[in-house]
N, C-alpha and C positions, 0 to 999 in steps of 0.2 A: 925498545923501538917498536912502535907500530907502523904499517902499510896499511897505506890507502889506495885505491883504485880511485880517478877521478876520471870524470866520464863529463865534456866538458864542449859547448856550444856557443858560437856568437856569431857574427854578421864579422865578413872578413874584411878586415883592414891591418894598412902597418901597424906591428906593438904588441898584437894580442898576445903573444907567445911569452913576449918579456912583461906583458902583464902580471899574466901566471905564475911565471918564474920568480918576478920579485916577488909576487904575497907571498909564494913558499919561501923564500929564501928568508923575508922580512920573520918567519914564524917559526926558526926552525926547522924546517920539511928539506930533505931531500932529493931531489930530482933524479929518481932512480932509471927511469926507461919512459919510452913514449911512442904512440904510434897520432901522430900529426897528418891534419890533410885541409886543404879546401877543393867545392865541390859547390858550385853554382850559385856563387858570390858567398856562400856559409863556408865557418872556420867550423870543423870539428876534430875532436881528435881525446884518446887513452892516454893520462899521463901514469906510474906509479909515482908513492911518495912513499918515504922515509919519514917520521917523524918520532922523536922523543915523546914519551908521556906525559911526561909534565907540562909541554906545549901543542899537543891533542888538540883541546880545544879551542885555543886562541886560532891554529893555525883555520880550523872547520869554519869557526865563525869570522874569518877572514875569508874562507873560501866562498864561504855565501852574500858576503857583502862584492865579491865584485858583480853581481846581479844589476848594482847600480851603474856600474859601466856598458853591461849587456850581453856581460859575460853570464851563461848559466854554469853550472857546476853541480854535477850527481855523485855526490861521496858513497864510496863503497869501502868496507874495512873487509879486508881478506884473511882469511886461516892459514892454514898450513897447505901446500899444497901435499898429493897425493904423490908415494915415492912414483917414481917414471913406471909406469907400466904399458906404455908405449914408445912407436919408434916415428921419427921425421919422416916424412915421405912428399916431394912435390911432386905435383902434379899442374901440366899445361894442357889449356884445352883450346883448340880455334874451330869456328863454325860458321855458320850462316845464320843469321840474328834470327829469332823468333821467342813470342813469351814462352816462357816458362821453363827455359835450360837450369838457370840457377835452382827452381824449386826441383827438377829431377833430377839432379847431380845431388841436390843435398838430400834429398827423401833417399838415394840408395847408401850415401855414407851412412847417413843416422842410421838407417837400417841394419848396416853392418857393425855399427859402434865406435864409426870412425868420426872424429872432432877435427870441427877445421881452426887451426889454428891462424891462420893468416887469410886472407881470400881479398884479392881483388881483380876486379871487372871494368870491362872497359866498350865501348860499339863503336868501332872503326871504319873506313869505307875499306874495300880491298884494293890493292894496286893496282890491277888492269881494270875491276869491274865496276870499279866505285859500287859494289854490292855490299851493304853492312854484315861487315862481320863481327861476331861475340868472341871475347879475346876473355879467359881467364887463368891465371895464378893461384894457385892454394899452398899452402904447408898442411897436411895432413898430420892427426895424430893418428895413428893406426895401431889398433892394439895390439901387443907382442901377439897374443892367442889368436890373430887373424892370419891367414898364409895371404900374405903378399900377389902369391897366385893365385887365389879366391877373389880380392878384390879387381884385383886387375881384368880376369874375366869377366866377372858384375858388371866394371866401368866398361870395357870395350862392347857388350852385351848393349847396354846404354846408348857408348856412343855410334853402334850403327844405327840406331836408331834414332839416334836426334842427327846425324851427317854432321858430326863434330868428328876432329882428330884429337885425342888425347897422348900425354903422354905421362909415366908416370917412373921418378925417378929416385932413389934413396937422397940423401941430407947426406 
């Protein structure tokens, strides 16, 4: 069996999903995991796949024909992953909207060697103020070799400084 990452784009409407589903299913491919979304009228979204080697190609050159419907599709073949040499760690963050939170949040992980495994972000009004607020989610990979209380002070170092509240919690 080989895994694919399929990295996968279109204009949202009903179907697109059992689009997808039927080519792989029509090829062989299994529908192993998926992170799905739409976001201002575009469909995007991470599927994995499953697929035998002897229908490799069929399934690929199926994946690239649904272009004709408007579905795009970016195949990725993946290795072996790396044994866990990290730990889950979530982390919430809320604030008062302004550019550039997401690039200083990530410029002090990357720094520290931390991978974000999940992240999503959202600009909300606040209840009383209707004043936009930056609302984000992560899954951190944080590496065993980091103390938990090293980053934690980094992050809260950080967020007095952007006037966000963080919080960060084990998986």
């Amino acid at each position: 069996m080989d895994d694919l990452v399929l990295t996968v784009f279109a204009p949202d409407k009903a179907g697109q999903v059992e689009r997808i589903a039927q080519c792989i299913a029509e090829n062989n491919g299994n529908w192993m995991e998926s992170r799905v979304s739409r976001m201002a009228g575009q469909f995007a979204g991470i599927v994995r796949v499953a697929v035998p080697a002897e229908s490799y190609d069929e399934l690929v050159g199926a994946l690239k024909k649904l272009a004709e419907q408007g579905i795009r599709v970016v195949i990725s073949n993946i290795g072996m992953e790396d044994s866990c040499t990290w730990k889950p760690i979530a982390m919430e963050l809320v604030g008062n909207d302004r550019p550039g939170i997401v690039r200083d949040i990530t410029r002090l992980l990357s720094e520290q060697g931390v991978n974000l495994e999940r992240l999503t972000t959202e600009v909300r009004p606040a209840p009383m103020s209707s004043e936009p607020l930056f609302h984000a989610d992560a899954i951190l990979a944080v590496p065993l070799t980091l103390p938990l209380e090293q980053l934690q002070a980094r992050l809260e170092e950080l967020a007095d400084d952007l006037m966000v509240e963080l919080v960060l919690r084990t998986e």
